[in-house]
N, C-alpha and C positions, 0 to 999 in steps of 0.2 A: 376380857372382863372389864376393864378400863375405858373400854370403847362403847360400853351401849349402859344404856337402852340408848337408842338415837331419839333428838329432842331436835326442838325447832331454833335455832337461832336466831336472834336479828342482828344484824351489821346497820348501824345506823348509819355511818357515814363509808362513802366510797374509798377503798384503798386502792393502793398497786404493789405488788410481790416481785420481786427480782426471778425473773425467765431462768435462773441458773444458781446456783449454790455460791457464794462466793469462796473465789479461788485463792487459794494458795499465792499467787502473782499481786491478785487486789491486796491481802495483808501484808503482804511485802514490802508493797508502798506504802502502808498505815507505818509499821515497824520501822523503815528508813525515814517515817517525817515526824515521829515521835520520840519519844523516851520507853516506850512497852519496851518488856523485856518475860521475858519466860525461858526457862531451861530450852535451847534451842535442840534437844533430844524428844521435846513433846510436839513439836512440830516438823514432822518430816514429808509431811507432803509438797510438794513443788509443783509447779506451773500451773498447769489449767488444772490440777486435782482440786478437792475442795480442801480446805483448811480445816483441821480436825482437832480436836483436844485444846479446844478453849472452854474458860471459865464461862458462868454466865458478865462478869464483871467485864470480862477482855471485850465479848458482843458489845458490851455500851459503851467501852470507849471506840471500838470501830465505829459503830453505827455514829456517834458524835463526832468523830471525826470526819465521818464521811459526810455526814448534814452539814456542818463548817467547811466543807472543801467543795461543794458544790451546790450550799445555796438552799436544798432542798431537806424536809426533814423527813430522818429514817428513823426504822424504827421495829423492835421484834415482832410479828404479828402477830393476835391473840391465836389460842387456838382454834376458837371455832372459825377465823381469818382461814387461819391455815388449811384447815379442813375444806372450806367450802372452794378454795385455791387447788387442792388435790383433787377433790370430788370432780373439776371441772364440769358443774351445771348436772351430775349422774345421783343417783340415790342405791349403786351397788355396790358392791365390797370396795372396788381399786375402780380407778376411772376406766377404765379396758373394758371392765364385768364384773359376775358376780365370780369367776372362778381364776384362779391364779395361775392358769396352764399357760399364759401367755406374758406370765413375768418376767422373762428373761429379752422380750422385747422393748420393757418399761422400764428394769430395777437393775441395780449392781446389789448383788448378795453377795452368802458365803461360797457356794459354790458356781457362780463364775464371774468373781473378780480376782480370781488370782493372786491373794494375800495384799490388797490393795483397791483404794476406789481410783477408778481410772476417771480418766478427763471427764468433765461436769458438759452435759448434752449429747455424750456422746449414746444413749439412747432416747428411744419416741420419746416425745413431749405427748405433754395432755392435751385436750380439746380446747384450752383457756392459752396454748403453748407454752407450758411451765413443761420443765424438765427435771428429772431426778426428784419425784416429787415421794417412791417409794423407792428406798433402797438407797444405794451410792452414801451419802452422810447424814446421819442421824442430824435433827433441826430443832435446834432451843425454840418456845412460843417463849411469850411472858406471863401467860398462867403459871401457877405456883402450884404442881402438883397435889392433891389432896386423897384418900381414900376415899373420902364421899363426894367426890367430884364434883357434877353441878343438882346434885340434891337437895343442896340447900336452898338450889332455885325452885325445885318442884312446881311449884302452885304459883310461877308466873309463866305464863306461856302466849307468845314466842321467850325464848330468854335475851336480853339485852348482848350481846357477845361482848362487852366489858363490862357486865355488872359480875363474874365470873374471876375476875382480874385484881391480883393483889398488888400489879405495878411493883416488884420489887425489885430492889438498888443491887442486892445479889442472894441468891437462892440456891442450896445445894441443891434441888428437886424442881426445878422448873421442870411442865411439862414437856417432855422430847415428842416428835413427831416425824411419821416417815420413813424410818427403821435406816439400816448402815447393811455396808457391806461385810459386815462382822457378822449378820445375821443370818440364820438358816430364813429360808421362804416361809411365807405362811402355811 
């Protein structure tokens, strides 16, 4: 319901998307060179798993930590970012096709990740070589979820992909994207 009608986006300026989920490993380093601190019971994934059960607040001090440690700025992607990052250049359901019989070469679900998202690439990548792009851990945008979603935009078309965007400092409801291995398949 959430997902359509499908609208045209425009991305004005060119990005780049991390090939991989960030791990478990990578916030370890953020947590060892900071002061973050969270119930160390909401974080249990380890090594190359992705790191799971962050705030949207915890994403921006990672992300600013990580732009200050390497110079470069990061940053959530919008959703229609994300999207056209998954789509990999396709206009059908999942980058693969229009049919989901071949999800289990693309996605970590509910039923075969074993109570658990297993290591980040450890299935196909997309056609743009993004990995885990459905399935394995659910992905904060910085769109601010809405019921009327980009409706408000109607009558400009293409849509701007950050005129969509409320840029917020922290949001219970930011848009998620990508679905988790908590999840039954579509």
């Amino acid at each position: 319901k959430e997902e359509y009608p499908q609208h045209y986006s425009h991305i004005r300026k060119p990005f780049a998307i991390g090939r991989y989920t960030v791990t478990s490993d990578e916030f370890e380093a953020f947590k060892k060179d900071t002061a973050w601190f969270l119930r160390p019971d909401l974080l249990w994934a380890k090594g190359k798993e992705p790191v799971m059960n962050l705030r949207i607040s915890d994403c921006y001090l990672f992300l600013n930590w990580l732009s200050e440690q390497t110079g470069h700025s990061y940053r959530l992607p919008t959703e229609a970012e994300w999207e056209y990052a998954a789509r990999a250049g396709t206009e059908t359901a999942f980058h693969w096709g229009d049919s989901a019989d071949d999800i289990d070469d693309y996605a970590w679900y509910f039923d075969n990740a074993d109570a658990g998202a297993p290591d980040v690439g450890s299935k196909k990548a997309n056609a743009f070589g993004l990995h885990d792009m459905h399935g394995s851990a659910a992905e904060w945008t910085v769109n601010q979820y809405t019921e009327s979603g980009y409706d408000a935009l109607a009558d400009k078309q293409p849509i701007n992909a950050t005129d969509a965007v409320t840029w917020p400092e922290t949001a219970s409801s930011c848009v998620v994207r990508g679905g988790s291995w908590e999840m039954d398949p579509p």
